[in-house]
Each structure stands twice: as structure tokens, then as C-alpha cells.
Phi, psi and omega in degrees: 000120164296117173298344193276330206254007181283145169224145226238126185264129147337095189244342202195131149203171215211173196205124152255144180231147142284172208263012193247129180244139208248131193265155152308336170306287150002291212263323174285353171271343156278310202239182202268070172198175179225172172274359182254334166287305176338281179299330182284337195262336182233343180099347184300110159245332163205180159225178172262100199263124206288139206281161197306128180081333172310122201233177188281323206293290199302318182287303186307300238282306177286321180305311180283329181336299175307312205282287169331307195288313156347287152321293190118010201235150177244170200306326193280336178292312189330116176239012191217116161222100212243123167250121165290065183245151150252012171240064191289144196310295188246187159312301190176143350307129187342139145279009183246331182284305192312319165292001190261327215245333197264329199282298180105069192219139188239334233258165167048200196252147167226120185218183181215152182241096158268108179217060182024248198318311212267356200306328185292323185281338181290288164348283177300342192273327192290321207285323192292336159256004136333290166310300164311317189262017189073040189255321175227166173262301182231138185219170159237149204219139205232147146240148199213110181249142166221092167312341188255071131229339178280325226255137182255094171296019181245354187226082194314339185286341183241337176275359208242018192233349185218175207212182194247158161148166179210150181227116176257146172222170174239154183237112184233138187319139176197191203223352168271150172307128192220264151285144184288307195179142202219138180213145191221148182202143180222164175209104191270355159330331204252351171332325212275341183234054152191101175228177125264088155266085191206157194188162202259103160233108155095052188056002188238167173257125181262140189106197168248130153275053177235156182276163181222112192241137187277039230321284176334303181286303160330308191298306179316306197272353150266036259172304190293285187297339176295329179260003163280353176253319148352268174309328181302292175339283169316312183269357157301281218286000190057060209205171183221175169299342188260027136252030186241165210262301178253150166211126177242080206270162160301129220271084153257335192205118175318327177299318172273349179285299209295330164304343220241290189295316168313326189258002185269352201072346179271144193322074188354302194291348167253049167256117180295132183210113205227006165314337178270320185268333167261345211051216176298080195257356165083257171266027177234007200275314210294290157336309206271022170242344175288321182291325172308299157350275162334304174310296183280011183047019171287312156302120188228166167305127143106340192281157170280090204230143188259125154265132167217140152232155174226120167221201180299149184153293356320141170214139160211140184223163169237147132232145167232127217220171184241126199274000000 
């Protein structure tokens, strides 16, 4: 393999759901909604809620298990393992080492990446430049959340948006083109309207550990930056929209996938779009509409396909790859 020439290919994914699954109805029955206010404002018909003890560790594990099995490839190739959570087992050690420990895979580095929404994309730009640079060969990269856990089930503007789940794909050194181009951008300025804020000091928790969301700001400014990292990508990559096959944004709300492809020009039917079945799954949203895709065969070898997310930091990214 020319060393001057890597590039890092897609080879294998995976997908985990927890087994419980909670419909709006379910939730309307607590909260001051209905399911048709529910679907009409985000496209959300149900998620999936992680069982008592289940962890973002617990989700990744089957998901790459599926993903590796995917590949051809096993947990000892492994030389990278990067996980995307903001709902991480402990404090620290990382999740991404614990899964490093379930896998039984020792070689090479395990950190985990928070960048909420964007995190899976943050992830793949880190692993890819790994790769690139000769550091790793194969690497696997997870995003994996349980959201249910964060989320103040009392509070209809946030609880009825997000769901549980993990998604993985592996990644291998190759001398064919594989990802295209990757652009990462953050603001932090914009912190104030997507936090937890909060935090464990002195055994208590200071702050709310509940999530909080600006609804209204959020959309705007995510609508604004997914098509402007859009567009970066495509013009890294020497290319325009009307060769790309797929676009796969982050699954937080239908309203934003379909504003977001209206304003890129591209066709509503080529956006992968799985929020009504999963919700909001944060850095697992991006893998688990990919791994479906891949699954149904709507995604095939050789097709074009754009990754993008925008979450709290402010943080957005793109990649764009050749499967």
C-alpha cells in the first residue's frame, strides 16, 4: 500500500436499538401533548428507551460487534477506537476504553469525542485523519447515547425529541479514495441555547443536569450552518450537489432535514430520513440512518454519500465519502 496515497474507506456498520420501545402516545399520556402535535412539529413517532442499567458502553458494544462482522474484520485488527457520546458511562474512564475492554481488542488508542449532535462527524474527521497520516490502519468509530437519561420527563419542549441508540462504522487504510473531504467548525458563543449545565462537585450535582434547549435558535441556526458545511465539502471535494447520491444530516427534527436539503437543492427522496422511528439519538443518529440505509440497500458501493451534523458547543461538521 502507498503510504504517500492513504485514504481511509468505510467498510462495515452496525447498529444497536434499545428493546424498549416508547410511542407518543405513551408520553401523552403524562405530558401536556398529543401525537399529532408531537409529529407535526418534528416528524417524531416514537424512540427507543434504554433498559434500567444499559449504558452508551452496552449500545456500542453490539453495535460494533455488527459492524466488525460487517467488515470481515476482528476486535485484534483493531488500532483506533473513537466514540462519540455526550452520555458517557463514567466520568472517566473514557467509553470508548471500556468498549475497548468488551470488544477484548488492546492494540492501539481509545479516547471518546464530545461534540453532542456533531459528535459522530467530529469522530470520523478525527479517525480519518489518523489514517491519513499513517497512524492507524483500521479504525472503529461508534456514536452511542442514552439521552434518557439527561432529559426532564416533564417537560414536553425536550422530552418527546430524543430517543437512545448506537451506531458504528469501521474504517480502513486504502489507496482508493474513499472519504472526499471533511470540514469541523464550532461556536461557542452559541453555548447558551443547547446545554446540560451542570456538573458533580463535592459528590453533588451544581447546576440542572437536565438538557435545555432554545428550540427557535437552534433551528435557525441550524438550517443556516448544515447548508453552508454542506456546500464547503462539495467545494473541497471538487464537486456539486448533483453528484451526490445521499445525504444523511443529523436526525434531530424533519423540519430541518427537509429545510436544509430545500436550501442545498437536493431532491427530498435522496435524504436518508429515520427520526420518526428513532428521534433524537444525538451522536448516534448520524451511523444508525446509515447503517439502515446500508441494510435496505438503498445505499450501494460506489454512491456518494454527505454526512453533516450541527449540535450544542455550538459545534458542525460535514463528511463526504465514496461508499
Amino acid at each position: 500500500m502507498n503510504s504517500t496515497n492513504l485514504h481511509s474507506r468505510i467498510i462495515g456498520s452496525g447498529r444497536c436499538l434499545p428493546e424498549r420501545i416508547v410511542s407518543n402516545g405513551e408520553l401523552a399520556a403524562n405530558l401536556d401533548t398529543t401525537d399529532e402535535w408531537i409529529r407535526s412539529r418534528t416528524g417524531i413517532g416514537q424512540r427507543h428507551i434504554a433498559a434500567e442499567g444499559q449504558t452508551s458502553s452496552d449500545l456500542a458494544f453490539a453495535a460494533s460487534q455488527q459492524a466488525l462482522a460487517a467488515a470481515g474484520v476482528s476486535a485484534a485488527e483493531l488500532d483506533l477506537i473513537i466514540v462519540a457520546t455526550s452520555t458517557p458511562d463514567f466520568i472517566f474512564p473514557s467509553t470508548a476504553c471500556l468498549l475497548q475492554a468488551k470488544l477484548g481488542a488492546k492494540n492501539g488508542a481509545a479516547f471518546d469525542v464530545q461534540a453532542v449532535c456533531s459528535g459522530f462527524v467530529y469522530a470520523l474527521t478525527t479517525a480519518d485523519a489518523y489514517i491519513r497520516g499513517g497512524l492507524a490502519r483500521t479504525a472503529l468509530v461508534v456514536g452511542a447515547e442514552v439521552f434518557s437519561r439527561i432529559l426532564d420527563w416533564n417537560d414536553r419542549s425536550t422530552a418527546v425529541l430524543f430517543g437512545d441508540g448506537a451506531g458504528a462504522v469501521v474504517l480502513r487504510a486504502d489507496n482508493a479514495p474513499g472519504i472526499e473531504a471533511c470540514a469541523l467548525h464550532a461556536d461557542g458563543s452559541q453555548a447558551g441555547i443547547l446545554s446540560v449545565p451542570g456538573n458533580v462537585c463535592g459528590g453533588k450535582v451544581i447546576g440542572s443536569p437536565f438538557l435545555q434547549m432554545d428550540g427557535q435558535a437552534v433551528f435557525k441556526f441550524a438550517v443556516r450552518v448544515l447548508d453552508e458545511v454542506a456546500r464547503e465539502v462539495l467545494a473541497k471535494a471538487n464537486t456539486d450537489i448533483e453528484h451526490l447520491d445521499w445525504l444523511i444530516p443529523h436526525q434531530a427534527n424533519v423540519r430541518i432535514i427537509e429545510a436544509t436539503a430545500k436550501r442545498l437543492g437536493l431532491p427530498s427522496e435522496r435524504a436518508i430520513v429515520s427520526v420518526e422511528r428513532h428521534a433524537n439519538t444525538s451522536a448516534a443518529s448520524i451511523p444508525l440512518a446509515f447503517d439502515e440505509a446500508v441494510r435496505d440497500g438503498r445505499i450501494r458501493q460506489g454512491q456518494r454519500v454527505l454526512f453533516e451534523g450541527v449540535g450544542g458547543g455550538f459545534t458542525w461538521g460535514a463528511v463526504l465519502f465514496r461508499f
